[in-house]
TORLUMRO-158172 format. One record per residue: x, y, z of N, C-alpha, C in turn; residue in one letter. Coordinates in steps of 0.02 Angstrom, whole numbers, padded with zeros to 5 digits, always signed. Each point is the difference from the previous one (the first is absolute). Example, Ala and Ser with C-alpha at 12.3 -4.5 7.8 and 13.67 -1.06 7.14 Angstrom:
<margus>
+00660-00284+00390-00045+00059+00000+00045+00060+00000A
-00018+00053-00036+00042+00059+00003-00039+00055+00037S
</margus>
This chain:
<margus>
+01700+02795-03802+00043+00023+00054-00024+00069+00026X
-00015+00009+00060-00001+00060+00038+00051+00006+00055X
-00004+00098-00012+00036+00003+00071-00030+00028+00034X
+00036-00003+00075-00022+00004+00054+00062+00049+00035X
-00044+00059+00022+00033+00050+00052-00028+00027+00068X
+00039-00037+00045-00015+00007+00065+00002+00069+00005X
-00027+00047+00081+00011+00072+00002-00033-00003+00073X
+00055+00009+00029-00018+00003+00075-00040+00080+00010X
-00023+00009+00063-00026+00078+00018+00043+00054-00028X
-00022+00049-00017+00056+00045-00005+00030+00040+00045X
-00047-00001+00073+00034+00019+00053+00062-00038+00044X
-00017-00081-00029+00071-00018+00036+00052-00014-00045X
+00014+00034-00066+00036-00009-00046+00076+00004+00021X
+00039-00031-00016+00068+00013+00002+00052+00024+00062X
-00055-00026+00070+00050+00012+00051+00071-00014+00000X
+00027-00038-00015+00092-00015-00011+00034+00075-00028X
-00048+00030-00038+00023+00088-00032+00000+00033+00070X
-00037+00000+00039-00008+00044+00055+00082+00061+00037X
+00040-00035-00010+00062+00008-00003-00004+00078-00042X
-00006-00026-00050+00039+00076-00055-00089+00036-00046X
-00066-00034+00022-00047+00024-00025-00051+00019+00047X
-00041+00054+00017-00052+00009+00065-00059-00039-00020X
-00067-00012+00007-00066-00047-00005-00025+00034-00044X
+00003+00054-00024-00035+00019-00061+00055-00017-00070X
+00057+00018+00021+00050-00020-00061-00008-00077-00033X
+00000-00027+00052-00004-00093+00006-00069-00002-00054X
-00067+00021+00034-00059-00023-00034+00004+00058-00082X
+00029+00029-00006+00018+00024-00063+00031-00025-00028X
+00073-00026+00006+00028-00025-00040-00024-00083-00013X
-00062-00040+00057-00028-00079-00019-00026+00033-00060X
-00052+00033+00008-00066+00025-00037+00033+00017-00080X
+00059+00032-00017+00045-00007-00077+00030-00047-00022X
+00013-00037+00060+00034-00082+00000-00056-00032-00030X
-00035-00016+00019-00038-00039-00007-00043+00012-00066X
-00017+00064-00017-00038+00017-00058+00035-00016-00067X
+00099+00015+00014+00030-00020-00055-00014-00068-00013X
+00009-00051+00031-00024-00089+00020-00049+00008-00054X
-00054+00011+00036-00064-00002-00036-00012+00020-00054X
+00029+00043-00040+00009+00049-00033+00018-00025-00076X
+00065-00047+00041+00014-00065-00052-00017-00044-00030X
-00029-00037+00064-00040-00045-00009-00070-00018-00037X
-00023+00048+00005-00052+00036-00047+00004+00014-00067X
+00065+00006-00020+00029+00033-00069+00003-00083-00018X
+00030-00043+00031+00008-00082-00048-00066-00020-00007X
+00025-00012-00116-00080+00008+00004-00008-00093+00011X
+00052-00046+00000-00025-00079-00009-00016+00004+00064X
-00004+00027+00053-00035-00038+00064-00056+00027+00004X
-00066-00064+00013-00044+00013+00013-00039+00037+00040X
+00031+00031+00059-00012+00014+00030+00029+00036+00077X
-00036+00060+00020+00086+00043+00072-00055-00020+00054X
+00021-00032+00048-00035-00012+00061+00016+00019+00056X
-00005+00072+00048+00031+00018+00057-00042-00023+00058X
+00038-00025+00050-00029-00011+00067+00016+00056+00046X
-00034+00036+00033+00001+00009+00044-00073+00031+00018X
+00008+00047+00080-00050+00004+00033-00009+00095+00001X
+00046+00029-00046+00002+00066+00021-00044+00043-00048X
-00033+00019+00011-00040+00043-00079+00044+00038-00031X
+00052+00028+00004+00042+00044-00032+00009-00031-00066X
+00046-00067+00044+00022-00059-00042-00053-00016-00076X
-00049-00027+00060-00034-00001-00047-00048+00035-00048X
-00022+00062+00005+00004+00035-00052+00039+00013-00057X
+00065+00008+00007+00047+00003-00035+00021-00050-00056X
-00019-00077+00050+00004-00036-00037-00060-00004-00071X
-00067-00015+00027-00041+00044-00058-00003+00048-00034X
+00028+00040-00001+00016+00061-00035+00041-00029-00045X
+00032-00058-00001+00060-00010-00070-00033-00044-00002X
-00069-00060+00001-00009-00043-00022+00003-00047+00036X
+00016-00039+00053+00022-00052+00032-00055-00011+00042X
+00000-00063+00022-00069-00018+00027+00040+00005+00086X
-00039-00004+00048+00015+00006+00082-00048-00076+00028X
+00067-00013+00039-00033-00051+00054+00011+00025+00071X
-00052-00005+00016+00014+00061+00052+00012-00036+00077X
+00037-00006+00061+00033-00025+00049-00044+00011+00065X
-00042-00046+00023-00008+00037+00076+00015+00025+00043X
+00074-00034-00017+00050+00046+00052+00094-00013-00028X
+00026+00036+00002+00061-00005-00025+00040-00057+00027X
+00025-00047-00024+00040-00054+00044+00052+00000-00046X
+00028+00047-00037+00060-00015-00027-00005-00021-00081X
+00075-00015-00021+00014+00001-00085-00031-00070+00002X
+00036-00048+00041-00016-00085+00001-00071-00006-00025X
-00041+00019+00076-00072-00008-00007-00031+00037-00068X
+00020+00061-00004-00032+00008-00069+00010-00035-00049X
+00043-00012-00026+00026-00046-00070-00038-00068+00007X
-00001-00022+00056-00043-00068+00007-00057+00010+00013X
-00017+00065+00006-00087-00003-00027-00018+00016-00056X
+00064+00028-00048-00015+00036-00052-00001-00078-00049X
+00053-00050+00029+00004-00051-00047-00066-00034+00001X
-00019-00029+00058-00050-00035+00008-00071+00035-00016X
-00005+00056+00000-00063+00039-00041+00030-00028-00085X
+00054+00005-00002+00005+00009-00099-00003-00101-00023X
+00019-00029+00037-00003-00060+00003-00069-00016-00019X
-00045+00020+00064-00069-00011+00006-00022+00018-00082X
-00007+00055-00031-00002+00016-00045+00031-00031-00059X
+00040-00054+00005-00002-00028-00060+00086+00022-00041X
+00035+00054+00032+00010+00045-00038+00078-00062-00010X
+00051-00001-00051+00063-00038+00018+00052+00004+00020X
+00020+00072+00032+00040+00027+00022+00011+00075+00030X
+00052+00008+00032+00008+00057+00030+00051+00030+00012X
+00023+00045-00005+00049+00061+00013-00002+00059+00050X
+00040-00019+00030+00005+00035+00093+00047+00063+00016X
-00014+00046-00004+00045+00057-00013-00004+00055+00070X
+00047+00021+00033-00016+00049+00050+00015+00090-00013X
-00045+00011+00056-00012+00073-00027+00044+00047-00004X
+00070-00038+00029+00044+00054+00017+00089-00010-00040X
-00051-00009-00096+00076-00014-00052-00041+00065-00039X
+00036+00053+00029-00027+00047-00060+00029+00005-00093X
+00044-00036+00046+00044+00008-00100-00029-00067-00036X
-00025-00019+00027-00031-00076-00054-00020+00009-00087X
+00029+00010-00021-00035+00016-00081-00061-00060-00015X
-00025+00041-00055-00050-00081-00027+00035-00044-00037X
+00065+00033-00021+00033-00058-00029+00035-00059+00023X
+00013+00003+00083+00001-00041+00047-00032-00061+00013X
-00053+00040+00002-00044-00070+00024-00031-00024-00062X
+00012+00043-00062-00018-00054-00060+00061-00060-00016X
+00058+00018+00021+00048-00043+00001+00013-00051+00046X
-00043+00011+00082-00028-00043+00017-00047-00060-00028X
-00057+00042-00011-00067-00055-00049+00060-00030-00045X
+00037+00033-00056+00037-00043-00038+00037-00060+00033X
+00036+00027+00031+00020-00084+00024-00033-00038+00057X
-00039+00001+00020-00068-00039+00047-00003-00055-00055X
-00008-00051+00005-00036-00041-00008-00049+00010+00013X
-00089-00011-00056-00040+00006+00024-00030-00065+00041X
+00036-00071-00006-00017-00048+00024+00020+00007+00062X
-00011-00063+00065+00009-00001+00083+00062+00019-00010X
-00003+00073+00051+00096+00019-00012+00001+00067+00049X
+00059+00047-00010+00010+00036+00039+00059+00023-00018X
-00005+00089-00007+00045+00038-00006+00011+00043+00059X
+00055+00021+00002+00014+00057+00059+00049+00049-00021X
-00004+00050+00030+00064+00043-00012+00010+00042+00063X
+00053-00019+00038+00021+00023+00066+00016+00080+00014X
+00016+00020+00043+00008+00065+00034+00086+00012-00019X
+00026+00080-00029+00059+00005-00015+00076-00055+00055X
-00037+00016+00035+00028-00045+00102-00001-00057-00026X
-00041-00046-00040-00009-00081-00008-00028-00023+00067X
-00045+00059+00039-00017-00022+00063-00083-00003-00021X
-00032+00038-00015-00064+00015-00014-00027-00028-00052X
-00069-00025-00033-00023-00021-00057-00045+00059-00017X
+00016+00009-00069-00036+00093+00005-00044-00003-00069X
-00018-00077-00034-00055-00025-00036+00010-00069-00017X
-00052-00032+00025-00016-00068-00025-00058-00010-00035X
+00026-00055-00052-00050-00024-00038-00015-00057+00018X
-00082-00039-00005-00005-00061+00025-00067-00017-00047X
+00014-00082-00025-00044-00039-00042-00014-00033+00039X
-00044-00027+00043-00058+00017-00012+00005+00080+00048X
-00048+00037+00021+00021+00065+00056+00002-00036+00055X
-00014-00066+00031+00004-00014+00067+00036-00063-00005X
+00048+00009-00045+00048-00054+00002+00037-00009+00054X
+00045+00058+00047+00057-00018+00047-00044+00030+00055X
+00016+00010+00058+00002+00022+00049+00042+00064+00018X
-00018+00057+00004+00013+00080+00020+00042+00000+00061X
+00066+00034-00018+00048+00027+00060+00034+00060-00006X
-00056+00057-00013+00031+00043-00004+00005+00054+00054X
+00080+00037+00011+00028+00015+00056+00070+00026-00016X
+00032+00029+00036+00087+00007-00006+00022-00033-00050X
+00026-00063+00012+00032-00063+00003-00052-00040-00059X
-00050-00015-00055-00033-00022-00005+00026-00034-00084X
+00063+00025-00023-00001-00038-00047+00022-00080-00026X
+00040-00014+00059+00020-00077-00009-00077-00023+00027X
-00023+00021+00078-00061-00055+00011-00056+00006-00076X
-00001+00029-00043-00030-00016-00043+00038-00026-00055X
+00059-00013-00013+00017-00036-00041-00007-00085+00038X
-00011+00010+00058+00001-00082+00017-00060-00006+00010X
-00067+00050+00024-00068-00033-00019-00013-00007-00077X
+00036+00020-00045-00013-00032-00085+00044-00073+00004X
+00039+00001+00043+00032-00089-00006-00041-00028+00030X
-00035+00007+00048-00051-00034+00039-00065-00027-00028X
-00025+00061-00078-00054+00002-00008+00030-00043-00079X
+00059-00011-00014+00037-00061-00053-00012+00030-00050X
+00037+00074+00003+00019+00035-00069+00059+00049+00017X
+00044-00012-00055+00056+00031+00002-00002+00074-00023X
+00023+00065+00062-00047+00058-00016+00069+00027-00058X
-00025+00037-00022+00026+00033-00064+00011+00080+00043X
+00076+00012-00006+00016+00068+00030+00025+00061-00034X
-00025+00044-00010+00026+00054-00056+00010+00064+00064X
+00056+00022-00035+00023+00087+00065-00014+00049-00059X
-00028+00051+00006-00026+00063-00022+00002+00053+00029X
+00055+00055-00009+00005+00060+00039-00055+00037+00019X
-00061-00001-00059-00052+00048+00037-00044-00044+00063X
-00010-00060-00006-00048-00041+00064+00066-00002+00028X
+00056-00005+00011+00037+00001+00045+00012+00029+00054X
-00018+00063-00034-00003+00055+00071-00066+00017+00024X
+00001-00022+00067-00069-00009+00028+00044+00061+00054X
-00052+00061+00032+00022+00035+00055-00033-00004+00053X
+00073-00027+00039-00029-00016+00073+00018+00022+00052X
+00115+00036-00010+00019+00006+00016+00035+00073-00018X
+00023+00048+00066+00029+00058-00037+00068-00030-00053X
+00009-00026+00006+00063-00014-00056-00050-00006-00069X
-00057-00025+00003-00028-00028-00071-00028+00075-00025X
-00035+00027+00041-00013+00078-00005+00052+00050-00029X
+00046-00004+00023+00057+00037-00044+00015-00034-00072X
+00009-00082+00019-00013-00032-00077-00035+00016-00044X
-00078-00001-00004-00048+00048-00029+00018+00070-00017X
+00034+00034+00053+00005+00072-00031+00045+00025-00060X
+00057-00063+00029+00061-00004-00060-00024-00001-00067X
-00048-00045-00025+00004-00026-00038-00060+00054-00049X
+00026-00011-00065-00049+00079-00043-00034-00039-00024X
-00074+00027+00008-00059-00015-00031-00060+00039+00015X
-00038-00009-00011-00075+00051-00006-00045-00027+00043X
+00008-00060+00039-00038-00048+00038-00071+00076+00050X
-00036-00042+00005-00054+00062+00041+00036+00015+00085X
+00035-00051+00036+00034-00011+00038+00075+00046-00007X
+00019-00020-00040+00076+00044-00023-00039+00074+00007X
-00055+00039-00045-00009+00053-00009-00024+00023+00054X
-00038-00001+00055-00027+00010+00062+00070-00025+00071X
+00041-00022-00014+00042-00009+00028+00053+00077-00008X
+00014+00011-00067+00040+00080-00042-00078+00031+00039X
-00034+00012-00034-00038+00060+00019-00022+00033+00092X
-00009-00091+00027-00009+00046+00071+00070+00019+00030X
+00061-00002-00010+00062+00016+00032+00023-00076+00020X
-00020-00046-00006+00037-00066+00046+00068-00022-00026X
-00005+00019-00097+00057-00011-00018+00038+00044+00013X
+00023+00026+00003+00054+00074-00001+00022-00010+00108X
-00048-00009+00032+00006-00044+00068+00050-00050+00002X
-00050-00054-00039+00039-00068+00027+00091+00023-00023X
-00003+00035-00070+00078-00012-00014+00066+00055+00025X
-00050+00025+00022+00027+00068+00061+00004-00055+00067X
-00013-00037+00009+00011-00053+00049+00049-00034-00010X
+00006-00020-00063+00049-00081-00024+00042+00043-00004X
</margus>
């Protein structure tokens, strides 16, 4: 089993923040987001393997710097398109599965997604664990990696529970507070700030002023 972490540019990171964060805040707070992700993912030692897609060198430096291999994007077309190149590269390879994680759950522990792998079936199957909302899918697991068909978006967690009925496996659903909170929205941003932890995101969030902001706001 490998995973796989998409990572769009870091210049168009997190427009929906634009609201309560300026363009440098935004690509600061992807760039801690995302490193916590990785960060994790890297630490589980049963997966074979951290695979990030994207097209940005930041990204990908970073991602080498902890170990993870880069598939690198000609051009950004989104979470969808990445994951389905990331599957069908790991497919090609032989590999039996995959784990789909986005860049923007900074609280994800490794104990998460080892409790994912734990209940995965490693046979044809499929795990998920949705967005706090039950609107978003904010990690899937998939036996083979190009088992279902990719819909990820707003709205994306039922159309993937019905491309695993489609693909004639009943997906296996687990909710987990840290992949739960994916930030997309100023409400999820204050969510994040609420909540105590040491995350690289949480600490650069306290240190540049955004926290002591946002809740001088709320």
């Amino acid at each position: 089993m490998w995973a796989v972490l998409p990572a769009k540019n870091f210049e168009d990171a997190k427009t929906r923040l634009a609201d309560v964060l300026d363009a440098d805040e935004r690509r600061g707070l992807f760039r801690t987001m995302y490193e916590d992700v990785l960060s994790s993912l890297c630490s589980v030692s049963i997966l074979q393997g951290v695979l990030v897609v994207t097209r940005d060198e930041t990204a990908a430096a970073i991602a080498r710097k902890h170990g993870a291999e880069v598939l690198t994007e000609a051009e950004n077309r989104g979470q969808t398109a990445a994951v389905e190149a990331a599957a069908n590269w790991l497919a090609g390879q032989g590999v039996d599965g995959m784990l789909a994680v986005p860049g923007d759950v900074p609280l994800v522990p490794s104990a998460e997604i080892e409790t994912v792998l734990a209940a995965h079936d490693s046979s044809r199957g499929m795990t998920i664990v949705p967005a706090r909302d039950e609107r978003g899918s904010n990690c899937i697991a998939c036996s083979p990696p190009d088992l279902i068909s990719f819909h990820f978006g707003n709205d994306s967690f039922q159309p993937h529970l019905r491309a695993a009925e489609a693909a004639g496996v009943t997906p296996k659903i687990l909710r987990l507070p840290g992949i739960g909170l994916d930030i997309d929205r100023p409400d999820d941003l204050a969510a994040l700030i609420a909540e105590t932890g040491e995350s690289r995101a949480q600490i650069w969030l306290r240190e540049n002023g955004v926290a002591d902001r946002i809740a001088v706001t709320a």
